[in-house]
ZASE-120152 format. One record per residue (C-alpha): residue number from 1; residue in three letters; y, x, z. Coordinates in steps of 0.02 Angstrom, whole numbers, always signed. Example, Ala and Ser with C-alpha at 12.3 -4.5 7.8 and 13.67 -1.06 7.14 Angstrom:
# ZASE-120152
- 1,Ala,-225,+615,+390
- 2,Ser,-53,+684,+357
***
This chain:
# ZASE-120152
- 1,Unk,+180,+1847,+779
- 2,Unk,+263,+1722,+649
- 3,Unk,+463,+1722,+603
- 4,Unk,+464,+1567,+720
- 5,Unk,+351,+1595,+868
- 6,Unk,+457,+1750,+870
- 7,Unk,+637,+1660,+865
- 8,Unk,+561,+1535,+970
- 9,Unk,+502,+1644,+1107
- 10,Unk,+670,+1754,+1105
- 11,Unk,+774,+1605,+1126
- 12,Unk,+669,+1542,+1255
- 13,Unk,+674,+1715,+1350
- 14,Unk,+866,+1710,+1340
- 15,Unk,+890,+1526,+1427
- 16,Unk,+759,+1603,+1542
- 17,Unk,+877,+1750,+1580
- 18,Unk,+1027,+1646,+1581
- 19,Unk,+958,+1535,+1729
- 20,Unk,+896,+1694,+1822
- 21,Unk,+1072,+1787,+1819
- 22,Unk,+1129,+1590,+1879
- 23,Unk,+1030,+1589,+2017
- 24,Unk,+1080,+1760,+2078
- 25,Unk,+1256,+1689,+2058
- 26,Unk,+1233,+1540,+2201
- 27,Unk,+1392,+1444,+2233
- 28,Unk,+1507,+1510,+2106
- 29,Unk,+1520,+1380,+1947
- 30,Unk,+1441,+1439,+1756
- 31,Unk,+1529,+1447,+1617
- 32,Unk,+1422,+1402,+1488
- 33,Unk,+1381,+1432,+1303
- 34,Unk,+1483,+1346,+1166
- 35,Unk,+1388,+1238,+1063
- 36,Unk,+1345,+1294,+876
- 37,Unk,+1425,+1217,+717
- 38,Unk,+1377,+1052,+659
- 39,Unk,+1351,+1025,+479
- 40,Unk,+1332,+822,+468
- 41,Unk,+1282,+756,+303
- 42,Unk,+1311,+556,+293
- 43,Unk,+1310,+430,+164
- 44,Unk,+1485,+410,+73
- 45,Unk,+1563,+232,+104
- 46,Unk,+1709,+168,-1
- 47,Unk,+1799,+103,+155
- 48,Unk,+1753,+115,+348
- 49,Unk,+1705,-67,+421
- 50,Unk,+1816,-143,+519
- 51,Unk,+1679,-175,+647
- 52,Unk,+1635,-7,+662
- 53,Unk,+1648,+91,+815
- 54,Unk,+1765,+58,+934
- 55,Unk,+1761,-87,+848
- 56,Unk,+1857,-258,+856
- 57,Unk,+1920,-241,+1027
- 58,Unk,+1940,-32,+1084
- 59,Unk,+1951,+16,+1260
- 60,Unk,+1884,-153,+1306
- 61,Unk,+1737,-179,+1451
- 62,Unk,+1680,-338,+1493
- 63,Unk,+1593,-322,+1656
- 64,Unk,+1498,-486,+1715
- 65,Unk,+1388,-501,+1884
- 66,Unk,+1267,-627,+1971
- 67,Unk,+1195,-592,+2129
- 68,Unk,+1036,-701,+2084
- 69,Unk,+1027,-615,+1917
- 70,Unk,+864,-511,+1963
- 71,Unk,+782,-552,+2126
- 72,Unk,+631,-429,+2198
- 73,Unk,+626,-348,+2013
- 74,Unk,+609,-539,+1927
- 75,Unk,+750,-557,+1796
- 76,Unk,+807,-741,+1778
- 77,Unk,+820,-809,+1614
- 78,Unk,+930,-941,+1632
- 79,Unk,+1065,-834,+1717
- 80,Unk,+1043,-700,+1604
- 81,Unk,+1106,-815,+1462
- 82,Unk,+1247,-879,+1572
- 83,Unk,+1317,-686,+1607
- 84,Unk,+1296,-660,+1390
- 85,Unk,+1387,-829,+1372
- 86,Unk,+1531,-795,+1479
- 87,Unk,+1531,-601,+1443
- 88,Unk,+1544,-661,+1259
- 89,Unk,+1680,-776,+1278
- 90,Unk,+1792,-667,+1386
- 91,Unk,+1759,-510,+1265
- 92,Unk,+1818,-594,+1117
- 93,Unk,+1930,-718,+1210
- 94,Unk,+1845,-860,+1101
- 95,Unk,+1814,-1041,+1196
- 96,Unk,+1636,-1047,+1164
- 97,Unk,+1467,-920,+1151
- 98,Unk,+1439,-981,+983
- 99,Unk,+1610,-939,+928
- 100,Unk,+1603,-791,+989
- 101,Unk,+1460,-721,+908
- 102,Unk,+1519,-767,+745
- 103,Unk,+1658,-657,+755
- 104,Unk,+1532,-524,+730
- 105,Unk,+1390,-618,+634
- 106,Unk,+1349,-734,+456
- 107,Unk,+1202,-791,+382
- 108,Unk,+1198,-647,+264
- 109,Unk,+1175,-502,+376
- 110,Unk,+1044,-428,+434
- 111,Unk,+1057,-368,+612
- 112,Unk,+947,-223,+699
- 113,Unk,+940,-235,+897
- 114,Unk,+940,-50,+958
- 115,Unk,+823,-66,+1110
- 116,Unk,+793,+67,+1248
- 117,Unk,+626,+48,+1301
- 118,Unk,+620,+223,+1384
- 119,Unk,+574,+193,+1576
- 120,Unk,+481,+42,+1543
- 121,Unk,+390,-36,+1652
- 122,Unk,+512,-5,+1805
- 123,Unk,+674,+7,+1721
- 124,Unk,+722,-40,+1507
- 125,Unk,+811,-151,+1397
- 126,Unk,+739,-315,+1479
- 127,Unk,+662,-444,+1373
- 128,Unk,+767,-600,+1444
- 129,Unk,+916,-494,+1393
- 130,Unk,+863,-476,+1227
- 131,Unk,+794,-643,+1195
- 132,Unk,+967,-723,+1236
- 133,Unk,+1049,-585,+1093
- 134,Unk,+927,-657,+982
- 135,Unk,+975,-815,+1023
- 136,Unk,+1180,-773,+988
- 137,Unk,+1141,-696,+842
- 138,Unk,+1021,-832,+782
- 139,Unk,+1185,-957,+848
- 140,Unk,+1307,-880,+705
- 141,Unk,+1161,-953,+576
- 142,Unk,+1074,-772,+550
- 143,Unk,+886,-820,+520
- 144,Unk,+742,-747,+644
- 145,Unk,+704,-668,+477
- 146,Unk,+849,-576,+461
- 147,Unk,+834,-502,+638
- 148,Unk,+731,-342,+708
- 149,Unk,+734,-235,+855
- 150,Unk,+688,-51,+830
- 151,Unk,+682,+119,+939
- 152,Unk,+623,+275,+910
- 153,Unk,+451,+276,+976
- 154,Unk,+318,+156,+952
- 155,Unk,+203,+201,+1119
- 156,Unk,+371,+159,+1235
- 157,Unk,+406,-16,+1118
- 158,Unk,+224,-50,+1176
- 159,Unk,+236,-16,+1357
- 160,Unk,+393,-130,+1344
- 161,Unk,+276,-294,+1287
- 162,Unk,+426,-311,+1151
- 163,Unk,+292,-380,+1028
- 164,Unk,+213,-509,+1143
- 165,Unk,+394,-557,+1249
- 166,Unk,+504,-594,+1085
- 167,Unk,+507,-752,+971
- 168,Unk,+376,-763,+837
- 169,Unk,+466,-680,+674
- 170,Unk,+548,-559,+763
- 171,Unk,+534,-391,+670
- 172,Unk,+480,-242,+803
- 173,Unk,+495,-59,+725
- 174,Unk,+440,+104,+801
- 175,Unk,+518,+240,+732
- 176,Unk,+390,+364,+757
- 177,Unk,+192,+330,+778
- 178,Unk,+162,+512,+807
- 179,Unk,+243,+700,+835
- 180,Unk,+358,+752,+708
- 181,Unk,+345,+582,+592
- 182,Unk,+477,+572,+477
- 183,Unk,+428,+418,+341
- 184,Unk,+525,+329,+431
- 185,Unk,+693,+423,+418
- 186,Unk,+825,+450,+258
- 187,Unk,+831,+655,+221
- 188,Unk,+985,+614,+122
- 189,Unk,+1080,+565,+297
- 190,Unk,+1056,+703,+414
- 191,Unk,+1152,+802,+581
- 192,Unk,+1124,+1007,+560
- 193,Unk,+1142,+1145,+699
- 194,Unk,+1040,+1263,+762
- 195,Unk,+1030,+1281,+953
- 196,Unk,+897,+1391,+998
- 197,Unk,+825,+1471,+854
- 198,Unk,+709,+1298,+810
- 199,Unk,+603,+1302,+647
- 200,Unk,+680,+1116,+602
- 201,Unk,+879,+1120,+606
- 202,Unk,+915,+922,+561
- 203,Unk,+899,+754,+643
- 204,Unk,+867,+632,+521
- 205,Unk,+953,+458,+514
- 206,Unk,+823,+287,+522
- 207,Unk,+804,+234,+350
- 208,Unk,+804,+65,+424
- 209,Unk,+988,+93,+479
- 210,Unk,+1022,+180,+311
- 211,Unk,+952,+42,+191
- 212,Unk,+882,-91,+308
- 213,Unk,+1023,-185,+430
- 214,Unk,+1193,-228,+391
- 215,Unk,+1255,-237,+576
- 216,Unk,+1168,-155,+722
- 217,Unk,+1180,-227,+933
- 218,Unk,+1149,-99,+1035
- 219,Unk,+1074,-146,+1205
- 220,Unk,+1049,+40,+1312
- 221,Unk,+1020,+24,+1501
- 222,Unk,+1138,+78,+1663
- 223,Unk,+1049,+247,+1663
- 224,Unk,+1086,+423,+1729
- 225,Unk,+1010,+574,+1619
- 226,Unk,+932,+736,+1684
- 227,Unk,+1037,+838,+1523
- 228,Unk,+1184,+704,+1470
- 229,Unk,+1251,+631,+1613
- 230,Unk,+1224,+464,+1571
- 231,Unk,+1117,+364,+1446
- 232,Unk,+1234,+246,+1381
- 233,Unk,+1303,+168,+1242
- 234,Unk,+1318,+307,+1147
- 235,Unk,+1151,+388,+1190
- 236,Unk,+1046,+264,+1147
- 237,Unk,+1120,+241,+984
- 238,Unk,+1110,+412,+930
- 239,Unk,+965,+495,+1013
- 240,Unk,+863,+354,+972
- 241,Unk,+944,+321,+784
- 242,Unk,+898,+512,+742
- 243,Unk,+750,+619,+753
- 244,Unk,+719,+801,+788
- 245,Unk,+856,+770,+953
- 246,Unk,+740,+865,+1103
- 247,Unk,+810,+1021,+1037
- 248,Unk,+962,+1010,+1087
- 249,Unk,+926,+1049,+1272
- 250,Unk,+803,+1186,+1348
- 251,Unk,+830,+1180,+1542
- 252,Unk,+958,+1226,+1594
- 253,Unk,+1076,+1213,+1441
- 254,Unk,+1102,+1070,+1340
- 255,Unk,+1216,+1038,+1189
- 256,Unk,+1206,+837,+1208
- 257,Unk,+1417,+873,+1216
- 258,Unk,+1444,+860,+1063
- 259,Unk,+1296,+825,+983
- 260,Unk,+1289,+642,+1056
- 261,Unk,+1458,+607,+982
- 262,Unk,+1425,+693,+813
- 263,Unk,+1295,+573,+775
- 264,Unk,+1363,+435,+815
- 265,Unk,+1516,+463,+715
- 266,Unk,+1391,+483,+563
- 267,Unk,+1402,+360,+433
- 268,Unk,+1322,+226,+405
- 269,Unk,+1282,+232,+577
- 270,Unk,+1463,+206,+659
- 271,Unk,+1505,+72,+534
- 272,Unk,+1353,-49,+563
- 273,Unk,+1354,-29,+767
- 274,Unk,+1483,-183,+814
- 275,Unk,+1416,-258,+980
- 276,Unk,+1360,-147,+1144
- 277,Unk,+1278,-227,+1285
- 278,Unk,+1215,-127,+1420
- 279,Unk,+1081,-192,+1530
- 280,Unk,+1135,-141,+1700
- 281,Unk,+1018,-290,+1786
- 282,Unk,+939,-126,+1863
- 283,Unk,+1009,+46,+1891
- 284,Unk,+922,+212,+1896
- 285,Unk,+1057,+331,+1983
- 286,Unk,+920,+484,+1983
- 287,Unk,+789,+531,+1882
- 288,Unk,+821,+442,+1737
- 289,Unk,+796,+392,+1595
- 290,Unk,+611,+396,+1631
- 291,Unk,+573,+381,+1821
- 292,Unk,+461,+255,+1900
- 293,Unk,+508,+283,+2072
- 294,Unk,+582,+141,+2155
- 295,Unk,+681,+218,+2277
- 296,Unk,+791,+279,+2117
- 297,Unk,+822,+84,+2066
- 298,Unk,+948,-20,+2117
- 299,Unk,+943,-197,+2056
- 300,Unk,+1143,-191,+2026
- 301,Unk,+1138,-363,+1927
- 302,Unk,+1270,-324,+1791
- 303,Unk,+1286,-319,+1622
- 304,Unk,+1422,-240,+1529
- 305,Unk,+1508,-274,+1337
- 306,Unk,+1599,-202,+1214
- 307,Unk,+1619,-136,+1051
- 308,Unk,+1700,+28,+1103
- 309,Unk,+1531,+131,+1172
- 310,Unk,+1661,+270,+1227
- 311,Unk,+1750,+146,+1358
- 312,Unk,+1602,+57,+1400
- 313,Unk,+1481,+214,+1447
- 314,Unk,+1662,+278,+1531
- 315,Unk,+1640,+127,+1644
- 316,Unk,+1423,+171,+1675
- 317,Unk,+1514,+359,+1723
- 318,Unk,+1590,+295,+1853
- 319,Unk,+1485,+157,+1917
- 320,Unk,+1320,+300,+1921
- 321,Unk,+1439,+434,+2005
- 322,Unk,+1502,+314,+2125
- 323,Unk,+1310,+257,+2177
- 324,Unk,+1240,+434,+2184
- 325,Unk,+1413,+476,+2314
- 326,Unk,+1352,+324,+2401
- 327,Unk,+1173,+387,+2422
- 328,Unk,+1226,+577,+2449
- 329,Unk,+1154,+637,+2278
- 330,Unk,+1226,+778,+2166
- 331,Unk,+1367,+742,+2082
- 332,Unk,+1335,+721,+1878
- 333,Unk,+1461,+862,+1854
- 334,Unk,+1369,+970,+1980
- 335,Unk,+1387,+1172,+1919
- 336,Unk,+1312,+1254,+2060
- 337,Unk,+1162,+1366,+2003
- 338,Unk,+1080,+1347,+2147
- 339,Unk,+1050,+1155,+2139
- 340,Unk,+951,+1165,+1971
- 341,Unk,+752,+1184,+1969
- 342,Unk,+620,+1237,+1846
- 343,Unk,+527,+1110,+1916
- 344,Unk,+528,+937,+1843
- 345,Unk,+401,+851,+1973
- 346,Unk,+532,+944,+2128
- 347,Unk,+699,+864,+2015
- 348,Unk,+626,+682,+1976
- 349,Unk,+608,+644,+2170
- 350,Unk,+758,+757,+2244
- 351,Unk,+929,+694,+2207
- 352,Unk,+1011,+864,+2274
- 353,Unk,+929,+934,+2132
- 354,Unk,+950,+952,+1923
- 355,Unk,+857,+1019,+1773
- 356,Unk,+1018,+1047,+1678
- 357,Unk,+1193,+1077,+1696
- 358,Unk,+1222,+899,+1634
- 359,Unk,+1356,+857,+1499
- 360,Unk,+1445,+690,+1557
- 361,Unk,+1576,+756,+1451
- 362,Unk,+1466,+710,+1309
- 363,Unk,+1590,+538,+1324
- 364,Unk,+1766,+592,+1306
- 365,Unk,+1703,+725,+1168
- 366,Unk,+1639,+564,+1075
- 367,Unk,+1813,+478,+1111
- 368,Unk,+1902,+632,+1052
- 369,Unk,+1810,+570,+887
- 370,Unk,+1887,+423,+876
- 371,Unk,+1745,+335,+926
- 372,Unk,+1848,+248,+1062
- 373,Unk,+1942,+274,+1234
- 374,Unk,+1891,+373,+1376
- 375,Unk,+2029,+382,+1474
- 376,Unk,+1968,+247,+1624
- 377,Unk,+2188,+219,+1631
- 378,Unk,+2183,+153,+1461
- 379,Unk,+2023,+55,+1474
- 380,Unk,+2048,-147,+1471
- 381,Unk,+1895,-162,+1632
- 382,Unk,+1888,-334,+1643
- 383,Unk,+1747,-406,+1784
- 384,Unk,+1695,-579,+1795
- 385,Unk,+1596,-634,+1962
- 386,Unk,+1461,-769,+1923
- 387,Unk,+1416,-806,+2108
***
């Protein structure tokens, strides 16, 4: 037996342990392991942007719904664009779309979309959504040239039908065309910690966030998360910005609080993500971010924006928590050994259940950063009803 099979294994045997002392423990609430240092090694910047996270307007949420925004799973295009235009408008309190988006955009930049494809077909960052970004961005004179969307893996960008949906010049990147690719990522820009005894011990940064893009829209989707909580804002951007991030769970801990946050806050990466809008035309409340199951998927018809990621996945907290009440499931803080399964096929269609003692609190460790607010008393909600 090799150095690692044998780390590997004994780590392994110890989360195997853990969950067995749990269970014998049913009803009373774990305390669980502290996470490990984090060594983060970014790129040196003479000053922070402006735009940067929590950006232009912190503890802001702009939260804009149309009841005929998706109808039996069909997203409509044309009110799609009106929620972005008036979400737009009332985020940056500007009198027209156009205007708006050039508070954030010129000619000169180049602007990555951060996509969430994860879940697709039933539930992803929808194409009419990101058509009408393109289309604001394109409105502050950036050229289609000067635009790409990107995610970490290239099989989910293709079961998304990003290449065929988009405009023609659209740039689609895929992070990763097979296990353990790294060409695509900068090893000068890189999160370190060791978790449970892995061979690898750093996440690597996208090189086209590193040396690519100038300013970065991140578009994740109204999502719960069998290990974080929530994929959000700030999920998406980091999880799918960095490699090498599966390691940071092994059921049923999970070190997404902090790790989330600590990635996020690296640089370049904090500085060029200015714009967050969530696609919450559908919502998974349980078994996301990949399920399939429709019973799980609730066409909500929402969309929410902001710069601050920490107020705006604050606002997904609440809205998921509040659904799964509504349809009896766990509650995302849930610390009750009993409720969590080995089983991934029993958790994905049993709401009473979990994988992981999920870290929701992934969000206010990321405000904590300074990455925004996440108190919900201190957060600007603002909801605009379409019809």
């Amino acid at each position: 037996m090799n150095r690692r099979t044998f780390v590997t294994s004994a780590c392994l045997g110890t989360a195997s342990l853990f969950l067995d002392q749990a269970s014998s423990r049913a009803g009373e609430e774990v305390h669980l392991p502290p996470p490990p240092p984090i060594h983060v090694h970014g790129m040196p910047l003479a000053e922070r942007s402006p735009f940067g996270m929590p950006g232009l307007f912190p503890g802001r949420v702009v939260e804009v719904f149309h009841s005929k925004s998706i109808l039996e799973n069909h997203v409509s295009q044309s009110i799609v664009r009106l929620m972005l235009e008036h979400g737009m408008q009332s985020l940056t309190g500007e009198s027209s779309a156009r205007a708006a988006w050039e508070r954030f955009f010129n000619p000169g930049d180049v602007v990555g979309i951060k996509i969430n494809p994860s879940g697709a077909p039933a539930c992803y960052s929808s194409p009419e959504l990101v058509r009408e970004i393109i289309r604001g961005i394109e409105s502050a004179g950036v050229p289609t040239r000067n635009i790409l969307i990107y995610d970490r893996y290239s099989t989910e960008i293709q079961a998304g039908s990003y290449h065929a949906l988009l405009p023609v010049g659209i740039r689609v990147i895929g992070l990763e065309h097979r296990a353990r690719d790294v060409e695509a990522y900068d090893l000068n820009v890189y999160c370190e910690a060791n978790f449970f005894g892995e061979w690898e011990t750093r996440s690597y940064l996208a090189r086209v966030v590193t040396q690519q893009i100038t300013k970065i829209v991140n578009v994740p989707t109204l999502k719960d998360h069998s290990a974080a909580g929530v994929t959000g804002c700030l999920k998406n951007l980091g999880y799918g910005s960095f490699n090498n991030v599966a390691r940071s769970h092994h059921a049923p801990i999970t070190f997404t609080d902090p790790l989330i946050g600590v990635m996020c806050s690296t640089e370049p990466l904090r500085s060029k993500a200015v714009l967050h809008i969530m696609d919450g035309l559908r919502e998974v409340w349980h078994g996301g971010p990949l399920t399939q199951l429709q019973d799980f998927i609730y066409q909500a018809g929402t969309l929410f924006l902001g710069t601050d990621p920490v107020a705006v996945d604050t606002v997904e907290l609440q809205t998921i928590e509040k659904k799964r009440q509504q349809e009896g499931a766990l509650s995302l803080w849930d610390r009750n050994p009993a409720n969590i399964v080995r089983s991934e096929r029993e958790y994905f269609r049993d709401p009473h259940k979990s994988l992981f003692f999920r870290q929701p609190a992934h969000i206010e460790a990321a405000g904590k950063l300074g990455l925004g607010v996440w108190e919900p008393s201190k957060i600007d909600h603002r909801r605009l009803d379409l019809g």
